[in-house]
Structure formats: structure tokens, C-alpha cells
N, C-alpha and C positions, 0 to 999 in steps of 0.2 A: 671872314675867315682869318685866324690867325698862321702866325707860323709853327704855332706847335701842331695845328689841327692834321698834318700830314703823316703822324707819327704815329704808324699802324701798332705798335706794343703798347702805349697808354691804354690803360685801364681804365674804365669812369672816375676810379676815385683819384687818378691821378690828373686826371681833366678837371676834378673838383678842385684837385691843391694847386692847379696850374692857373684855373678862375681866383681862387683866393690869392695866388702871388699879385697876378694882375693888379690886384687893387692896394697894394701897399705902395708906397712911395720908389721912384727909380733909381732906386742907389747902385752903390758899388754889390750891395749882396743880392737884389736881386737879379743884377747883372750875370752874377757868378752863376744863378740857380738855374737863369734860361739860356744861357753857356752851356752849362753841363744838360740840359735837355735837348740840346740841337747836338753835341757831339755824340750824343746817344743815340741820337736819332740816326748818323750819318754811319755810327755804328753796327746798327741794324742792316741798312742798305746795302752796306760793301762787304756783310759778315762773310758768305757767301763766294765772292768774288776772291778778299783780298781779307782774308781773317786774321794777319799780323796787325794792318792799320787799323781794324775792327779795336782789335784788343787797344791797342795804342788811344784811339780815340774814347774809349770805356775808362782806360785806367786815367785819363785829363777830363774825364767827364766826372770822375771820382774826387780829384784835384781840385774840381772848379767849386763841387759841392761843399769842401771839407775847407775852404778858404771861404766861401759865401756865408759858410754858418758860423765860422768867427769872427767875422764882419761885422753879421746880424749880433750876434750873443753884444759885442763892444757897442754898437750901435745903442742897442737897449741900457745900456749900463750895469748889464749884469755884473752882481758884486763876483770880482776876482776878472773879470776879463782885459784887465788891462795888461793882465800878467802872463795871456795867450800869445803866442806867435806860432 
């Protein structure tokens, strides 16, 4: 069992790209992607309860993704990404 398996809004195919992150190396971007799937997750749970910090944790779960994927883009060497911040 992992720690995303608790995360009643995953879809299959998001179980599929959460199996595919799995297997790529531990960097700082995949770091960021299972970041933004746990504060989503935590988002979920407290929507409900406490739907300020919902949002709060959604919009750093947005953060984490939009940081992880310039990470990854520079990581690759994609032509022009050195010039992201």
C-alpha cells in the first residue's frame, strides 16, 4: 500500500500516472508532484470541515505541480529552459 492509495478522488488514470511517477528517478520534481498529490489529498478531507484551508492547500498543491514541472522540463535539458524561473 502506498501513500497515495488513500486518496478517494484518484481516478484510474491518475493511479496510472501516479504508477508511472513511481518509476522515474527521486528527484527534486518528483518530489514536488507527490507534494501536490498529498496536499490535494488533505484537501479533499478537510473541504467539508474547513473549506478556507481546503482551498489554501489546492492552490500549494497547484504551486508544487507548476515548480515540479520546471524542474523536470530543466532536468531534461529542454532547449530554452534554463531561461524558466
Amino acid at each position: 500500500m502506498s501513500k497515495h492509495d488513500d486518496i478517494p478522488t484518484l481516478t484510474d488514470d491518475d493511479r496510472r500516472i501516479v504508477e508511472l511517477l513511481r518509476q522515474e528517478k527521486d528527484d527534486w520534481s518528483r518530489k514536488g508532484f507527490e507534494a501536490a498529490l498529498l496536499h490535494l489529498s488533505c484537501a479533499h478531507r478537510i473541504a467539508d470541515v474547513d473549506p478556507e484551508m481546503a482551498m489554501f492547500r489546492a492552490i500549494t498543491a497547484e504551486e508544487e505541480v507548476a515548480t515540479a514541472l520546471l524542474r523536470a522540463v530543466q532536468s531534461i535539458g529542454y532547449p530554452g529552459a534554463s531561461r524558466l524561473r
